[in-house]
C-alpha positions in Angstrom: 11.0 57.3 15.6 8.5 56.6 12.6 11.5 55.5 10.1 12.6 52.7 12.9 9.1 51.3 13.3 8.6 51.2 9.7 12.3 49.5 9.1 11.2 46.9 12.1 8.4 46.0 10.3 9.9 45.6 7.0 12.5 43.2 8.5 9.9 41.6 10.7 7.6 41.2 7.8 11.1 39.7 5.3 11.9 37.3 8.0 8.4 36.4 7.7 8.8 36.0 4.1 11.7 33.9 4.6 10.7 31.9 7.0 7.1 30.7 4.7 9.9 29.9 1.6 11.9 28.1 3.7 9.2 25.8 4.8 7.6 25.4 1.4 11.3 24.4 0.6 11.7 21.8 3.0 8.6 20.6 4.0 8.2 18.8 7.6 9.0 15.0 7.3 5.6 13.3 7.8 7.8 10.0 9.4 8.7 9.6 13.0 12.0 9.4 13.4 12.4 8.3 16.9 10.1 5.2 15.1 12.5 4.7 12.0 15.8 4.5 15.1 13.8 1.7 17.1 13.3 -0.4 14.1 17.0 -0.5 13.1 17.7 -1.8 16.2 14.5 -3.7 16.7 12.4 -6.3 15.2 9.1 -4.7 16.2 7.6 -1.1 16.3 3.4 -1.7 16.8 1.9 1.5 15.6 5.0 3.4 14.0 4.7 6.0 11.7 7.1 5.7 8.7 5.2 6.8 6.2 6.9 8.5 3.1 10.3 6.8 4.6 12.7 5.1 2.1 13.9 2.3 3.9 15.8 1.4 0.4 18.2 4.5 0.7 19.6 3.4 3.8 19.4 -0.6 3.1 17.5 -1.1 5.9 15.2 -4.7 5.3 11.7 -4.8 7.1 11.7 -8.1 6.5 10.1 -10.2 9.2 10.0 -7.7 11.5 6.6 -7.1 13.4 5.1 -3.6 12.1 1.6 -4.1 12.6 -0.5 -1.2 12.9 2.3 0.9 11.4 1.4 3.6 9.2 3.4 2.8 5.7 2.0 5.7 3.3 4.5 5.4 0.6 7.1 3.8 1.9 10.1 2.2 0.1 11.4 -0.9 1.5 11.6 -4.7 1.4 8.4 -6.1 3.1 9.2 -9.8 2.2 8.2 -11.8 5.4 7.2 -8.7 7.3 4.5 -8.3 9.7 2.0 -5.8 8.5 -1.1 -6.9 10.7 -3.9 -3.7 10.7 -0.9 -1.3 9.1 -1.8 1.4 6.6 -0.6 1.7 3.1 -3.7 3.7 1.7 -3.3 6.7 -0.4 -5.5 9.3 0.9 -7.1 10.2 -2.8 -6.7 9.2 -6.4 -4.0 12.1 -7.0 -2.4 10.7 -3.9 -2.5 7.2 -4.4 0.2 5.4 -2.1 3.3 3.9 -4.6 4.2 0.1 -3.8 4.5 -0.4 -7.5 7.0 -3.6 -7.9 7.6 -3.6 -4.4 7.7 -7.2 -3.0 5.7 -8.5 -0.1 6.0 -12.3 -0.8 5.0 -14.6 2.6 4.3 -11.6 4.4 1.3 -11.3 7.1 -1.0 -8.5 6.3 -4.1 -9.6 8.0 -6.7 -6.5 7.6 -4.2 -4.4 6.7 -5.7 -0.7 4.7 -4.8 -0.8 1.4 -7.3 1.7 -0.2 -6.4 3.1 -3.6 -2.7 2.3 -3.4 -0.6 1.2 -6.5 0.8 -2.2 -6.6 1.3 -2.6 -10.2 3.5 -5.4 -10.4 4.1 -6.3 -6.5 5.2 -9.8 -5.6 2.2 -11.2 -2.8 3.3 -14.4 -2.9 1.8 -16.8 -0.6 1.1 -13.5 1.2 -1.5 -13.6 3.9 -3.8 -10.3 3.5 -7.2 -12.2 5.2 -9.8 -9.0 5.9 -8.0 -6.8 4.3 -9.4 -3.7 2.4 -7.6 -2.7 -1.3 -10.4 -1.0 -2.4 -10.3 1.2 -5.9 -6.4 -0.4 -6.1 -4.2 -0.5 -8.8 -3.0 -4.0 -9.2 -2.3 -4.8 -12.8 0.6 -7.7 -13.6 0.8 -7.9 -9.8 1.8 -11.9 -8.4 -0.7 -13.2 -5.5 -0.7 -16.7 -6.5 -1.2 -18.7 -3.7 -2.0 -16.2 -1.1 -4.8 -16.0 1.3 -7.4 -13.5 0.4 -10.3 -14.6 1.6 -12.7 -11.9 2.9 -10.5 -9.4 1.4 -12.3 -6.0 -0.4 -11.5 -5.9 -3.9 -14.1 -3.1 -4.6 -13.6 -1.8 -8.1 -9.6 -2.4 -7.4 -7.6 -2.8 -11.1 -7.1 -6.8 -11.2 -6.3 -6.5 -15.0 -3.9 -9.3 -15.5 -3.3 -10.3 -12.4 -1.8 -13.9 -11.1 -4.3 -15.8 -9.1 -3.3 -19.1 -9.5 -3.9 -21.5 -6.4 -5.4 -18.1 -4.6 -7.9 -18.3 -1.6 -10.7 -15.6 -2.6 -13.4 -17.6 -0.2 -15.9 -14.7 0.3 -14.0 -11.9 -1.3 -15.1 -9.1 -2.5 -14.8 -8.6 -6.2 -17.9 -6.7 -6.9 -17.4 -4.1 -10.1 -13.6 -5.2 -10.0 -11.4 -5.4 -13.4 -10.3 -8.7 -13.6 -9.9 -9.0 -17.5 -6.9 -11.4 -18.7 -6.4 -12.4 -15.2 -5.4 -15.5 -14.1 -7.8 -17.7 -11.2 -6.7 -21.3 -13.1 -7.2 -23.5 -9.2 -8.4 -20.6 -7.1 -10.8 -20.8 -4.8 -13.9 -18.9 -5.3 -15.9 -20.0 -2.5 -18.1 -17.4 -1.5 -16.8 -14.6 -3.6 -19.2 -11.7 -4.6 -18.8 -11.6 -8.6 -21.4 -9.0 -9.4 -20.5 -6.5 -12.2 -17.2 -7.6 -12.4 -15.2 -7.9 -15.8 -13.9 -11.3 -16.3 -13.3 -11.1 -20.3 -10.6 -13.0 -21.4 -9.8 -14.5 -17.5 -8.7 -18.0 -17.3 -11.1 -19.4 -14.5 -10.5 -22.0 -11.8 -11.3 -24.5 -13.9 -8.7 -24.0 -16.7 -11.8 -22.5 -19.2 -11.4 -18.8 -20.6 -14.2 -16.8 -19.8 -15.9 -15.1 -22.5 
């Protein structure tokens, strides 16, 4: 009778074993996937979750579709046109930071939209409109948002290091202790905009002159 309990246990305790592997293995999917089958068929999902979903594998466009309020955490798709009104794109910590590196959001609505700490290296915001929203601490060297609306927007100590600006609405933005070095603000509009402790060596300002 002992022997059995103890071979119970042992099994018990290897499907146990397995069971931990398997998991570490194939970790849950942190999208929703009833979400990610509504928007293929859909041009709006308020409040989806498809974060961590690569929309480029299965050639699926977001483009001008409503996704407002949708959680995006790394994401891969085309946002061009989309609506991203209040969605989330924030990385949760630096080690974490959400990856929209290149990714292109040009004419896109992203009115007070969470960007937090998210890297956008080299993204396309053309004529994007991103009014109220918060990229705090981001990463957005090289990146193109000439001619889009970012007034009121939070550019807390984001990474603005050569940046195009040109024609950009920064009325009352928030560029305090931001890195704007080499960046490009020739006919923005400054209007407002909280300057204090940020770098603007080498910077061509609205006026055309390079600031010292």
């Amino acid at each position: 009778m002992e022997v059995k309990v103890k071979k119970t246990t042992a099994l018990l305790l290897l499907i146990i074993f397995l069971f931990i592997n398997a998991r570490n293995a194939y970790p849950a999917l942190a999208y929703d996937r009833g979400d990610v089958e509504k928007i293929k068929v859909s041009n709006r999902c308020v409040k989806c979750d498809f974060s961590a979903y690569n929309f480029n594998d299965k050639r699926l466009s977001l483009g001008r579709k409503n996704l407002s309020r949708a959680n995006l955490n790394k994401a891969k798709a085309n946002f061009e046109h989309a609506d991203l009104t209040l969605a989330n794109l924030s990385g949760e910590e630096k080690k974490n930071r959400s990856n929209f590196a290149r990714a292109s959001f040009v004419g896109s609505r992203m009115v007070k939209a969470n960007i937090v700490n998210a890297n956008l290296k080299r993204a396309n915001f053309y004529q994007a409109d991103l009014k109220g929203s918060n990229l705090e601490k981001s990463k957005l060297q090289r990146a193109n948002l000439a001619e889009a609306n970012l007034s009121y927007v939070n550019f807390t100590s984001a990474d603005l290091r050569k940046v195009n600006l040109m024609g950009a609405s920064l009325t009352y933005a928030n560029l305090s202790h931001a890195d704007l070095r080499k960046a490009n603000l020739q006919g923005a509009n400054l209007m407002g905009a909280n300057l204090e402790d940020c770098n603007l060596q080498g910077a061509i300002m609205p006026d055309g002159s390079i600031h010292q």
